[in-house]
N, C-alpha and C positions, 0 to 999 in steps of 0.2 A: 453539409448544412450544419452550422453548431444549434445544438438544443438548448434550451435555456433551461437551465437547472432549477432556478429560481421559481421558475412557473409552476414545474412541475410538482414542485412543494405546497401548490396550493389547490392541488384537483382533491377532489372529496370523492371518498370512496365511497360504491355505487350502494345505494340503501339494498337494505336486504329485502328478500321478496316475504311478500306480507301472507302469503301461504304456511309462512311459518312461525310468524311473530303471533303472540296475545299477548295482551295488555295484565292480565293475570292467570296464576294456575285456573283453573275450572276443576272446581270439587264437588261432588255428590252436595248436591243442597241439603241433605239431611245431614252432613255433618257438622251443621250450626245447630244441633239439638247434640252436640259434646262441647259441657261447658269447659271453663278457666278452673282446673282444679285447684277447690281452695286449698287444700292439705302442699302442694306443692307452692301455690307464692307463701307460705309463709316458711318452709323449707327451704325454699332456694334463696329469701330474704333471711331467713339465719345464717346460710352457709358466707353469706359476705358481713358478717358481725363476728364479735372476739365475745369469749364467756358466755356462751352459753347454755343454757340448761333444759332441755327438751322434757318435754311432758306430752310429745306430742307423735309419738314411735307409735305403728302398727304391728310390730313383731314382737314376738317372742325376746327378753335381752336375755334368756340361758342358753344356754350351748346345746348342741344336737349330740344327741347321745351316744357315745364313742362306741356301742355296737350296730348304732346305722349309719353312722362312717364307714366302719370295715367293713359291714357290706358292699357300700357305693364301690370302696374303693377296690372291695375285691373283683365287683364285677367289671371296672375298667380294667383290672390286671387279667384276666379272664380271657379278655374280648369281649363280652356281650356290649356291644356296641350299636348292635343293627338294628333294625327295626323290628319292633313286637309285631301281632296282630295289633290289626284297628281298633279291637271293643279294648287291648293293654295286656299286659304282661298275664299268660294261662295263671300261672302261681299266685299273682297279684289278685288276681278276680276270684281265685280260691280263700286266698285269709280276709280279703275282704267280706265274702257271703260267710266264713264261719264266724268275723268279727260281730256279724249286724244280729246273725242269727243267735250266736249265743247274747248280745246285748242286750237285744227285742224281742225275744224269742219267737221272732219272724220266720217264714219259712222261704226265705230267698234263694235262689240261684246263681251260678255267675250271669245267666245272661239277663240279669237283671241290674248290672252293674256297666258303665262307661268310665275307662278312666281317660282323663283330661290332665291336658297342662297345667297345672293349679285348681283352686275352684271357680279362677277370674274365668277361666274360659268354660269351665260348666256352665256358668252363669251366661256366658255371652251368649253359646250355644239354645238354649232354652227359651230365653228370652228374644231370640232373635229370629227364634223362627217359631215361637208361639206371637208375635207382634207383627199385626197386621192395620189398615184402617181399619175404623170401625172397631176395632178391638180397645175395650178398656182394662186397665190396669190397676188396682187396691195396690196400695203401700202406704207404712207407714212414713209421716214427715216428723222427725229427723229419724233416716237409716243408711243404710250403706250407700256410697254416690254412685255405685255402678251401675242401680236397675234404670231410675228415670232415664237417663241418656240412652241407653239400649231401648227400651222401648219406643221411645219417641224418634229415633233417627229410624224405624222400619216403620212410622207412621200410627202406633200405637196410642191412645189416649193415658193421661195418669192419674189418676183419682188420688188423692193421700189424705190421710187419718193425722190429723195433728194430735200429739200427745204431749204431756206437761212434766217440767221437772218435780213438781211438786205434788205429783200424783204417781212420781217411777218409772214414769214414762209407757205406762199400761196402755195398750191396747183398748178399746170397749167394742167388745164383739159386737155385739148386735148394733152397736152404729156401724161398722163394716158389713152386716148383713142388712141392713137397713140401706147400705149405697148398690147391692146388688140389683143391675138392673137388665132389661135383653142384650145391652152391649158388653158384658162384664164378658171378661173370658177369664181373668186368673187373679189371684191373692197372691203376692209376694210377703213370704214371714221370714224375719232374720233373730233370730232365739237360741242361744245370746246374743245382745245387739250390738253391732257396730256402727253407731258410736255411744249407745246409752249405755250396755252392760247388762241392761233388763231382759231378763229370761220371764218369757209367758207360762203363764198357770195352766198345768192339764186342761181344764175346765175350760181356760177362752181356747184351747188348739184343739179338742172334741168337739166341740159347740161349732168351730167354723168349718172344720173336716166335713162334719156330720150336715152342716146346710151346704156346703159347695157341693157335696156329692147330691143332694138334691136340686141343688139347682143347674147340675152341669157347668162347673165351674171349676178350673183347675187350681190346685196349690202347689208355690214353687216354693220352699223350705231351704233358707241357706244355713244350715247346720256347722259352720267351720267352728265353732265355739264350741262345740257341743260337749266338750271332755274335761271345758275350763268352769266349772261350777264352782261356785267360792261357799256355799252355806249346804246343810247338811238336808237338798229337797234332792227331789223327784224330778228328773229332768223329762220334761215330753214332748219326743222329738215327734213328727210326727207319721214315723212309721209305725210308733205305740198306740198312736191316738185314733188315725183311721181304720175302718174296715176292713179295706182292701186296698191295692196298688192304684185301682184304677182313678185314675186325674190327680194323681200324688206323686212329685217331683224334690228329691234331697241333693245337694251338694254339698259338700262335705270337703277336707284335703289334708293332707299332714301336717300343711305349715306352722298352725297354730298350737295344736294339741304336742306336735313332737319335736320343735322348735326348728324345723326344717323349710324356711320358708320359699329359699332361692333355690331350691331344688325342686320345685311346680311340678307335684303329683296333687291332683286332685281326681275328684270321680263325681258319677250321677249316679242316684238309686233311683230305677222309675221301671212302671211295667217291661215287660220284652219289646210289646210294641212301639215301646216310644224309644226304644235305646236302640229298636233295630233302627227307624227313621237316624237317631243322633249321630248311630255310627258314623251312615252315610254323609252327613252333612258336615259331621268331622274331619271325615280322608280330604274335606277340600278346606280345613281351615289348618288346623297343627297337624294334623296326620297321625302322629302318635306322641303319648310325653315321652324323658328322656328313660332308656331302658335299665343305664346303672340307678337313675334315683327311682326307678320301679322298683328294684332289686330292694333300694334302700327300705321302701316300702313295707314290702314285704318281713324285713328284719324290725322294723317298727314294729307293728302287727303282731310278732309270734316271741320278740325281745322281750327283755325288762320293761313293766309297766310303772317302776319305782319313778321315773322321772317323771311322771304327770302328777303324781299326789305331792313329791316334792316340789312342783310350779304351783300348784293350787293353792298349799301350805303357805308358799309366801307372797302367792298375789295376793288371797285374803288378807293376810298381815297389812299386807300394804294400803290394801283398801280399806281396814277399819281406819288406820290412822289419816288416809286423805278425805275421807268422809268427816271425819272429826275435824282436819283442818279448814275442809271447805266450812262447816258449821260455824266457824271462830270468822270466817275473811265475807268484809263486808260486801254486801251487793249480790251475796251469790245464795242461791236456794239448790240446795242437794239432798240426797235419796239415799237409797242403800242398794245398791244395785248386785248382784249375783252372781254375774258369771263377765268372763271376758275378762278383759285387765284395764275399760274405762268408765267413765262419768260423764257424764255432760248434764253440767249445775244452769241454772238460768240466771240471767241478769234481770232486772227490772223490766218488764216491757216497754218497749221502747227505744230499749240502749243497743246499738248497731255494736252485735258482739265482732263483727271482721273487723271496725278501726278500730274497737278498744285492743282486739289483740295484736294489732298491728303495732300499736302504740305501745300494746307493756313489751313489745318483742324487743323494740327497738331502744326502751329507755330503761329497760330492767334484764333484759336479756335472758328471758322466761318465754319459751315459744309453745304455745297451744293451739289446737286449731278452732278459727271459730264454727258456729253450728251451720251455715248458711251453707258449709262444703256438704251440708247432708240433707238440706231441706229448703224448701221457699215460703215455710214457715217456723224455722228455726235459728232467724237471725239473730236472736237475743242468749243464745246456747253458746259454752265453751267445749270441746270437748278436750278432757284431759286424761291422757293415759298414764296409769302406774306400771308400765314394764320399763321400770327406770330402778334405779335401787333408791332405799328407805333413806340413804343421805343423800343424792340427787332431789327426791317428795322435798327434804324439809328446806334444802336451800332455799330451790325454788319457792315453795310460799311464804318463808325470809323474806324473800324478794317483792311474793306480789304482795302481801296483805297490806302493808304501808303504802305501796303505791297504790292500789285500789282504794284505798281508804281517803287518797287525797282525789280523787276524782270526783268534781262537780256532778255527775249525772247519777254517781251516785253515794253522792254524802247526804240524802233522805235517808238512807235507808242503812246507815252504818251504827 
C-alpha cells in the first residue's frame, strides 16, 4: 500500500494536555506591592546613551582599603571558605561588640549581634517578620525604597511622614507620635538618609525612643551612614539615645563606611531575644554572609581608620560646592544636608520630577534619580548624589542649569 507523503504533512500534532499548560506564571499576589525601581529605569536608560554623567551612584566611588583586601584575599588563600556559624564569623561578632561598645559606650555582647548579607537583608529580615495585617508602619516619605515594599507584600500597613526640602527634610516628632495609634507596631528611622542626606537631632531620636518604649512600639534604625558625617555634630545613633535594648533594632554594614559594598557584610544590633528569633529565620533565607569578606570585616574593624576621615573630608568638599550650585540652578530649592554623600532639592510643586528627569537624561546626558523612587509624596524631588568627583559635580550642572532654565514649568521661578 503506498502512503501518501503529502498527507502526512498535514496532520497537526496532538495538543498538549492542559494538566500542564497556564496561561501565565502564578505569583504570590503580594508581589505586586514591589514596585518598578525607579533608580534602575533611569540606569538602565543611561546605559543605552553615549556621554554621560551620573550623579545618580549609591556607592562609595573610593577604593576599598588595600588592608581589607589582603585580608579577603588572604582568607581565600587560606581556605576559609566554609561556612561560619549562623549568628557570623566568632571573631567578626567580637570587633563588632568592642566596635559599638567602645563607640556608645554600650555594654553589648556578641550575642546581641547578627551578621547578614549586606544591610539589604538585615532589613529584609526584620521587616519581614515584624509585618503582619493589622500591623502599621511610620516611615519617613522620601526614604530608602526598600522598607514600603517589604512591609506591604507580608500585608503590613504604611503610614509616612512627608518632609520638605525646604525645611532639610526634618522629621517632626511629635507628628509621628501624634500618628501612633493601637495598630502601630514599629518606626522605621534612616539617619543619615537615603536619599536626603539629613541626619536627625539627638532631641527628635530621644523624644521618639522615649514615647515608643512607652507605647510599646518598636524602632528599626538603618544606620549604614552612620560613619559618613560631613559637619562637626553629634551623631545619635540610636543605641545612644535609648534606654535599653528592648524594641530597638540597628542595621548597619561595611559597604558605605569602608567602600566595600559588593562584598555584603552587614549585621543587626537588637536584644538576644530578637537575634535568637533572626538567627533562625536566617538559616532559611542566606544562611550565612560570605566567610572571606567576614574576615574582610574583621580587618576593617581593627585596621586603619585613616580612610573614613579621608571620604568624609572630601564628600564635605563636595557637598559645599553642590549645595552652592544647586542655590545658582533655577527651579531647585536645597538644604545643607550632613551626612551621606546626597541631596534631594525640590522642584516647584507640581513639576513631575520622573519626566523632567527622564528628559534632562536624555537631552543633556546628566542622569539623577527622581524622588518618586523614594516616596508617593516625593514626586517633585531629585535625588543627586556627590560620590562622583568635583569635575564630574561641575560638568554636570554645565549641563543642567541652562537646560533647566529653558524649561516652561519652570521659568516662574528662574
Amino acid at each position: 500500500m503506498a502512503v501518501n507523503m503529502d498527507a502526512s504533512a498535514n496532520v497537526l500534532p496532538p495538543e498538549p494536555d492542559k494538566r500542564y499548560v497556564r496561561d501565565k506564571m502564578v505569583w504570590n499576589p503580594a508581589m505586586h506591592a514591589i514596585p518598578i525601581s525607579g533608580i534602575r529605569r533611569m540606569v538602565n536608560r543611561a546605559a543605552e546613551l553615549d556621554d554621560v554623567v551620573h550623579l545618580s551612584i549609591g556607592q562609595p566611588d573610593f577604593g576599598t582599603p588595600q588592608h581589607i583586601i589582603d585580608a579577603h584575599i588572604h582568607a581565600l588563600q587560606a581556605g576559609q571558605t566554609g561556612y561560619t556559624m549562623d549568628a557570623g564569623l566568632p571573631e567578626l561578632l567580637t570587633a563588632l561588640k568592642e566596635y559599638y561598645n567602645a563607640k556608645y559606650r554600650s555594654t553589648l555582647d556578641e550575642d546581641n549581634f547578627l551578621i547578614t548579607t549586606g544591610a539589604t537583608e538585615g532589613i529584609y529580615l526584620l521587616l519581614t517578620a515584624m509585618a503582619a495585617p493589622g500591623r502599621e508602619f511610620i516611615i519617613a516619605d522620601p526614604t530608602f525604597l526598600l522598607y514600603a515594599p517589604l512591609i506591604r507584600m507580608n500585608g503590613g500597613q504604611v503610614r509616612t511622614v512627608p518632609t520638605k526640602a525646604s525645611e532639610g527634610h526634618q522629621i517632626d516628632p511629635e507628628r509621628i507620635i501624634n500618628m501612633i495609634g493601637p495598630n502601630t507596631h514599629a518606626i522605621v528611622l534612616n539617619s543619615p538618609s537615603n536619599p536626603t542626606g539629613t541626619v536627625y537631632p539627638r532631641e527628635t531620636i530621644e523624644w521618639l525612643c522615649q514615647e515608643a518604649a512607652y507605647r510599646g512600639v518598636e524602632i528599626l534604625s538603618d544606620e549604614v551612614y552612620d560613619n559618613l558625617i560631613l559637619d562637626d555634630i553629634d551623631y545619635p545613633s540610636v543605641l545612644s539615645c535609648a534606654t535599653d535594648m528592648d524594641g530597638i533594632s540597628v542595621v548597619s554594614s561595611f559597604s558605605k563606611t569602608y567602600a566595600m559594598p559588593g562584598l555584603r557584610v552587614g549585621w543587626i544590633v537588637a536584644d538576644q531575644n530578637t537575634i535568637r528569633t533572626l538567627r533562625r529565620y536566617h538559616m532559611f533565607t542566606t544562611t550565612v554572609a560570605s566567610t572571606p569578606a567576614q574576615w574582610a570585616g574583621v580587618a576593617a574593624l581593627y585596621g586603619d581608620q585613616s580612610c573614613i576621615t579621608e571620604m568624609v573630608t572630601e564628600y564635605a568638599r563636595r557637598r559645599d560646592r553642590v549645595v552652592d550650585l544647586i542655590g545658582d540652578t533655577p527651579g531647585l530649592t536645597g538644604y545643607w544636608p550632613q551626612g551621606a554623600f546626597y541631596i534631594a532639592p525640590s522642584l516647584p510643586d507640581g513639576v513631575d520630577g520622573g519626566r523632567l528627569a527622564m528628559r534632562m537624561l536624555e537631552e543633556t546626558g546628566v542622569c539623577v534619580i527622581p524622588g518618586d523612587a523614594f516616596g508617593e509624596h516625593s514626586s517633585n524631588l531629585l535625588r543627586i548624589s556627590y560620590s562622583t568627583s568635583m569635575e564630574k559635580i561641575e560638568e554636570a550642572f554645565a549641563r543642567m542649569m541652562p537646560w533647566l532654565e529653558r524649561q516652561p514649568e519652570l521659568a516662574r521661578y528662574g
